[in-house]
VOMARDO-872672 format. One line per 3 residues: number of its first residue (from 0); their letters; for each residue x, y, z of C-alpha. Coordinates in steps of 0.2 Angstrom, whole numbers. Each point is the difference from the previous one (the first is absolute). Example, Ala and Ser with C-alpha at 12.3 -4.5 7.8 and 13.67 -1.06 7.14 Angstrom:
2
0> AS> 62:-22:39; 6:17:-3
***
This chain:
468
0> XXX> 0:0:0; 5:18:-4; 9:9:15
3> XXX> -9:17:-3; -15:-12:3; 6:-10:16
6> XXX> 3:15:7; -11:13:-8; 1:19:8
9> XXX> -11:14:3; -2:6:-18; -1:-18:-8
12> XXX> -13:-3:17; -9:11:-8; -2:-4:-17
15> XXX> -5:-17:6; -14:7:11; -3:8:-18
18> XXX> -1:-17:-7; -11:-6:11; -13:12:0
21> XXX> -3:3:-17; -17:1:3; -1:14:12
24> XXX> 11:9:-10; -14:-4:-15; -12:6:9
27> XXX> 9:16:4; 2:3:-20; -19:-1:-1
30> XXX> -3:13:12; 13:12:-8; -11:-6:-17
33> XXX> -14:7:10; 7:18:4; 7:-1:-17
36> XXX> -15:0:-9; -10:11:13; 12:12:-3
39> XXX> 0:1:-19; -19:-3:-2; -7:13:12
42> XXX> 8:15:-4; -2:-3:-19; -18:4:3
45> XXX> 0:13:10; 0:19:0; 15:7:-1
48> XXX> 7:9:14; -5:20:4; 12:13:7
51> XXX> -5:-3:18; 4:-20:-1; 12:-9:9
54> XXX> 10:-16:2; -8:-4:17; -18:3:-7
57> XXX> 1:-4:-19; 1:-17:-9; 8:5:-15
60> XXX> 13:10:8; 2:-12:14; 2:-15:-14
63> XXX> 14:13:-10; 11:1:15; -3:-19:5
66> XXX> 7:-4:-19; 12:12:-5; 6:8:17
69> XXX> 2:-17:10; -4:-15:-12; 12:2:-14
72> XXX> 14:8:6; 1:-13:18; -2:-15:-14
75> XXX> 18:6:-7; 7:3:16; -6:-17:6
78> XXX> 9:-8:-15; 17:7:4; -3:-5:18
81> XXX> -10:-16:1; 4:-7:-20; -19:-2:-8
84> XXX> -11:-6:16; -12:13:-8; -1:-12:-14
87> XXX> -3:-16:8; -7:5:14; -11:17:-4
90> XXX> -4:3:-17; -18:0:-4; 4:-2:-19
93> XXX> 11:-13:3; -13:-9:11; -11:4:-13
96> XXX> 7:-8:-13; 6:-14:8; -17:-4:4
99> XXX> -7:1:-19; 11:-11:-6; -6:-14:12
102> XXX> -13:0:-11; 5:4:-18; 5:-9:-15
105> XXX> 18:-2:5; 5:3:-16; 20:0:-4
108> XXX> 9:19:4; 2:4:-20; 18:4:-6
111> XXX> -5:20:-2; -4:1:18; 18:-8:5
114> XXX> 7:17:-10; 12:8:13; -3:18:-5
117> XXX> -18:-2:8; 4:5:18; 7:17:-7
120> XXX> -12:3:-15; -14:-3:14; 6:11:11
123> XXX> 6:15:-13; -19:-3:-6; -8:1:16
126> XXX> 7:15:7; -2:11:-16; -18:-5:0
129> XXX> -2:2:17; 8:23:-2; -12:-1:-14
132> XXX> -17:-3:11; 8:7:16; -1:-14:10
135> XXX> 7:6:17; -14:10:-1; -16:-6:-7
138> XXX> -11:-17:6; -6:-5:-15; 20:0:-7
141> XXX> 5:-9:13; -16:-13:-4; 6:-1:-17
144> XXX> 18:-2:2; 1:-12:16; -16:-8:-4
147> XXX> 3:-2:-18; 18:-9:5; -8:-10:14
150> XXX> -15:-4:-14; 15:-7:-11; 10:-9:11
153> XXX> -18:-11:4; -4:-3:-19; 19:-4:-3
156> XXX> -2:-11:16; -18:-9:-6; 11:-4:-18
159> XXX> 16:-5:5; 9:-11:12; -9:-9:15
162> XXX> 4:7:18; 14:14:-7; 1:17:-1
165> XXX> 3:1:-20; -3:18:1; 10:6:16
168> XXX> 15:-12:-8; -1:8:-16; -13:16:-4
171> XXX> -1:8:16; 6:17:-2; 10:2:16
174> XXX> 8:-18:-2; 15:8:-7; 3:13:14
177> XXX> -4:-12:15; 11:-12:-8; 13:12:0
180> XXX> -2:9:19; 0:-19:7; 17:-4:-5
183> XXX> 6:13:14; -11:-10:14; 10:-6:14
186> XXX> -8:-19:0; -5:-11:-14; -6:-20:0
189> XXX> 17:-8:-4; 1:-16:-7; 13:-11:5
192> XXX> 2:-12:-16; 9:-12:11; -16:-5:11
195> XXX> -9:0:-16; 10:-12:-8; -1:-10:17
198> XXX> -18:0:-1; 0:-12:-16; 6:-13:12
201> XXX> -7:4:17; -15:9:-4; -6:13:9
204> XXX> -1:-1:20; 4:-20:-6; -15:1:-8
207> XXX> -8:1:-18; 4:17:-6; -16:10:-2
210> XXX> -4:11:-14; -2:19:2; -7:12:-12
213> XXX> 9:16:-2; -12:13:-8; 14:11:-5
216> XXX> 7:-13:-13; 15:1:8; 14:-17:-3
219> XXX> 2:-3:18; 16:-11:-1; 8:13:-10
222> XXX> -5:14:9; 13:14:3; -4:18:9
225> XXX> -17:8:5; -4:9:-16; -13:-11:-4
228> XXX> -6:-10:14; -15:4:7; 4:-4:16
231> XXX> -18:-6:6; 9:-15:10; -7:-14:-8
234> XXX> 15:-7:-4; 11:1:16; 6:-16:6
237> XXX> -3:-9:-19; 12:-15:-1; 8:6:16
240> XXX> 8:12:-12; -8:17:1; 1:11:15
243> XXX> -4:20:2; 19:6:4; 11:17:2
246> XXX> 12:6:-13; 8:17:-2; -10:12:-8
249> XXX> 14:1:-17; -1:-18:-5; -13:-3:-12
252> XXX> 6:16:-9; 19:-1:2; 1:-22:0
255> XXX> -15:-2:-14; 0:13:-9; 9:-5:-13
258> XXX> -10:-17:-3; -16:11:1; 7:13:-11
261> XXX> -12:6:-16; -2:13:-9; -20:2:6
264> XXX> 4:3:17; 13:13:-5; -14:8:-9
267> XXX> -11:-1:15; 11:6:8; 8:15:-11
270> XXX> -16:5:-10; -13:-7:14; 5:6:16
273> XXX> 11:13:-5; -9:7:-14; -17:-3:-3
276> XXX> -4:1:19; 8:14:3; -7:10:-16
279> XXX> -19:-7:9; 3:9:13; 12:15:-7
282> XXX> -13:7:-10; -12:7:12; 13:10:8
285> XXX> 10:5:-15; 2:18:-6; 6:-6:-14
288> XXX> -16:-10:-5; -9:16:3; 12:10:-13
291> XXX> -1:-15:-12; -20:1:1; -1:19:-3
294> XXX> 10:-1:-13; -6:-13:-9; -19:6:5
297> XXX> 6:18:-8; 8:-6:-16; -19:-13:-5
300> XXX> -8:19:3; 9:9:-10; -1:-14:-15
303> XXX> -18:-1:3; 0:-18:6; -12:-1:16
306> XXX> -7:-16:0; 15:-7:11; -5:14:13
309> XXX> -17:-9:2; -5:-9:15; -12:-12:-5
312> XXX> 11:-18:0; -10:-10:13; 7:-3:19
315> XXX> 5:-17:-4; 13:8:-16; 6:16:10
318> XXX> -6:9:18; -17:7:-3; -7:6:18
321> XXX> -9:14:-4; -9:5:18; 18:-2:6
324> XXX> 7:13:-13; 14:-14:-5; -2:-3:-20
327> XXX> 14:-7:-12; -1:5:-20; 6:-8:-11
330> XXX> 16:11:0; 1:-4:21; -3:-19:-1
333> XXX> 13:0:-16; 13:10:10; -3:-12:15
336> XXX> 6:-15:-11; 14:10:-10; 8:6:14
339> XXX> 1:-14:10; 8:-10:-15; 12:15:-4
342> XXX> 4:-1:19; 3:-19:0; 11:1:-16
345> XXX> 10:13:7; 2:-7:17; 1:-19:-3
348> XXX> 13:4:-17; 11:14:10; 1:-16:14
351> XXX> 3:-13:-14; 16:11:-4; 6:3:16
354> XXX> -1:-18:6; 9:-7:-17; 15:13:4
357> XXX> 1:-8:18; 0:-19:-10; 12:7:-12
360> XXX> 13:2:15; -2:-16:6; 8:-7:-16
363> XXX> -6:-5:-17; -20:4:-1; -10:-12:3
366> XXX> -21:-1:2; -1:-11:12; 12:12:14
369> XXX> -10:14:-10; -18:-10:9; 9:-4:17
372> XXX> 5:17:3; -14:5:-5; -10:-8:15
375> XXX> 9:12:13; -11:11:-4; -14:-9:5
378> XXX> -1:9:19; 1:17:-7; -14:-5:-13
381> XXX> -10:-6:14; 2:15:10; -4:10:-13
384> XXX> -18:-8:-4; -3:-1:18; 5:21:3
387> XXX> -12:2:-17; -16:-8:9; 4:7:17
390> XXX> -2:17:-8; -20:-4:-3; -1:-6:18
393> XXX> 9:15:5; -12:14:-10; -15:-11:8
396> XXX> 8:4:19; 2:17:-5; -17:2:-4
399> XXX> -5:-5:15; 12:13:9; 11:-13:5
402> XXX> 20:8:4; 12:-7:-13; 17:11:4
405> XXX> 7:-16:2; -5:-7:-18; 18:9:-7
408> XXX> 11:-8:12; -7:-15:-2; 0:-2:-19
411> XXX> 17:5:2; 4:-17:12; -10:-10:-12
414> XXX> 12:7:-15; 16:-1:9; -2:-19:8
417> XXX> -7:-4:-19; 17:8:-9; 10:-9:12
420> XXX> -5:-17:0; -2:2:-19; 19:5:0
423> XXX> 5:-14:12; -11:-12:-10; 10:5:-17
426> XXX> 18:2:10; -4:-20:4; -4:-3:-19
429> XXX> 15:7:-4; 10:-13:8; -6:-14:-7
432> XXX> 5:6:-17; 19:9:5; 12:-1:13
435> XXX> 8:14:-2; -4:16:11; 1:14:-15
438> XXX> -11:-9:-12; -12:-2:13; 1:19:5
441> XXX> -2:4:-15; -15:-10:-6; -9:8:18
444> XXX> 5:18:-8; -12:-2:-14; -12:-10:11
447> XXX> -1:15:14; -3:12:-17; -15:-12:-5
450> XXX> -6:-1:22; 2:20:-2; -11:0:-17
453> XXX> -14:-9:11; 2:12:13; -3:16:-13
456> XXX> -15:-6:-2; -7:-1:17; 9:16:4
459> XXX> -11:8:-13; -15:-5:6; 1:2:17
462> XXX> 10:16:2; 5:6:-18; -17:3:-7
465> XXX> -7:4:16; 11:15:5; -2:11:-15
***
């Protein structure tokens, strides 16, 4: 039998207690399918809320700062810390779909839904569309996106695959960014392929090895890292070979990264997270949107082209909450998409740069160092998405009067811990491609250029937009 599972320790105790109570920890999905739903039906139908509502006595605002203030920027903070327990454990979509597919065809996954560009074209997709209906603020946009995904993820669940989460492992548009915050998680299940191989011969507990279903579709024996795990427990203690247990924080990315490397997560990462999320939330405090618009909006006048000034596209194309005096023409909801591209090309390519000068100094270039590096800028990704949803819990707190003077300082921590551990993460990379010091240095030259690029980018919209 497996040491770690003679003499288990806290953390692997735990993932066993997991284990065993699968079911309470099914159930617990189900309530969070409850709130889920309540949440994203209710408000859909309701007025929207006056000028004397409040989050302590209206739904819809109450709902707002439950999703966007709490819900989504806690879930990437719980996958840095905790790896993805939100998955297996929370997720109402994931639960949901799960669920469907008991009871579906189980057709075979097709081959153009195993296409590894899905978790970034998903997740450029959704976030446009999301700017483009105003989804932090509206109830029936967040009906439409949430719901519309949790809606797919069932029909891909009733069609393919029996008991697995098709769409979580393949089409869910966050997969891509969980999968890439969980590879800095202090604890993953860890496979020791020795007690596996054992179990051939002895079994499991000297008896018949029993099957498990993992709904993630991940290859147990061969699993390596957190990045896809769903870490729902149900596999602890399989074949006396798995067991929830400690690692450093830097392994996955700095021990793995090279195996895991691929061009679509550098894309993620480059063009996703630190440029397409960051143009999401630029443009709504950018001046030079504003400058963009009036000149574009001056230049259709004077050519006698209007009809892009109209605001008749419907609230499911472009914003249109008239009571609310917030309506997108076709030039707003245009802009919205341009800019957001332009944003993400110049962001992700001026990165692409940078990081292939700090490859270039390791030695001859080569893609695959080009993707490993590339992953030490997961922390400061993640960071930056997590600053970019905080701001719409903070503008909901400051509605409500709440004192923020410690918002700046804060932001400031977030952005200092996140360029640190992205520099330690890549000064780690470096290794494994060069012993020597200089080379090193010099590669984490460029790489603090393309850390100080990120950081432009937040400075702008936090203090640099703000102050003039």
């Amino acid at each position: 039998m497996s040491t770690v599972m003679m003499r288990p320790g806290r953390l692997a105790a735990a993932g066993q207690w997991m284990q065993r109570h699968g079911g309470l920890i099914r159930g617990l999905q189900w309530v969070v399918v409850a709130v889920y739903a309540f949440l994203i039906l209710v408000p859909a139908v309701m007025p929207l809320p006056g000028d004397t509502a409040h989050l302590w006595n209206n739904l819809t605002l109450a709902a707002q700062f439950v999703f966007w203030g709490i819900w989504w920027p806690f879930v990437l903070l719980s996958m840095v810390m905790l790896g993805r327990v939100w998955c297996g454990v929370l997720c109402p979509e994931g639960a949901l779909a799960e669920f469907a597919s008991k009871y579906g065809r189980g057709w075979a996954i097709p081959r153009w839904m195993r296409w590894g560009g899905w978790p970034f074209v998903a997740f450029g997709l959704t976030t446009i569309y999301g700017q483009m209906v105003s989804v932090y603020q509206y109830p029936k946009a967040v009906l439409l996106v949430l719901g519309g995904s949790t809606f797919a993820a069932m029909i891909i669940g009733l069609l393919y695959g029996r008991e697995k989460r098709v769409w979580c492992k393949y089409l869910c548009p966050v997969n891509g960014v969980f999968s890439l915050l969980a590879r800095l998680a202090p604890f993953h299940y860890k496979v020791d392929e020795d007690a596996w191989r054992r179990s051939y011969r002895n079994g499991e507990h000297g008896h018949r090895v029993i099957p498990i279903n993992c709904a993630p579709l991940v290859p147990l024996r061969n699993m390596k890292g957190a990045a896809d795990c769903h870490m729902c427990g149900r596999c602890s203690g399989h074949r006396d070979a798995i067991a929830l247990t400690w690692r450093a924080p830097s392994s996955e990315v700095v021990q793995l990264g090279d195996k895991k490397a691929n061009p679509w997560d550098t894309a993620l990462i480059l063009y996703g997270l630190l440029g397409i999320a960051i143009g999401a939330f630029h443009w709504s405090a950018s001046r030079w949107f504003v400058d963009l618009k009036m000149f574009f909006a001056t230049w259709l006048v004077d050519h006698d082209i209007t009809w892009p000034l109209d605001t008749n596209a419907p609230w499911f194309l472009f914003t249109h909450y008239p009571e609310q005096n917030d309506v997108f023409s076709w030039l707003d909801g245009t802009m919205v998409i341009g800019y957001i591209l332009a944003t993400a090309l110049v962001y992700g390519s001026a990165l692409l740069v940078l990081l292939t000068g700090a490859t270039r100094m390791l030695g001859r270039f080569n893609s695959v160092r080009l993707h490993h590096l590339t992953q030490g800028l997961i922390p400061i990704a993640g960071a930056g998405v997590f600053l970019g949803l905080s701001a719409t819990t903070l503008s909901l707190l400051r509605a409500e009067h709440v004192p923020l003077w410690w918002a700046s300082d804060l932001r400031i921590a977030i952005l200092a811990i996140a360029n640190l551990w992205s520099a330690w993460l890549a000064w780690l990379v470096t290794r494994r491609y060069s012993e020597s010091f200089v080379q090193r240095g010099l590669a984490m030259v460029w790489f603090v250029a393309a850390l100080a690029a990120v950081d432009s980018a937040w400075w702008l919209m936090f203090w640099g937009w703000v102050s003039k």
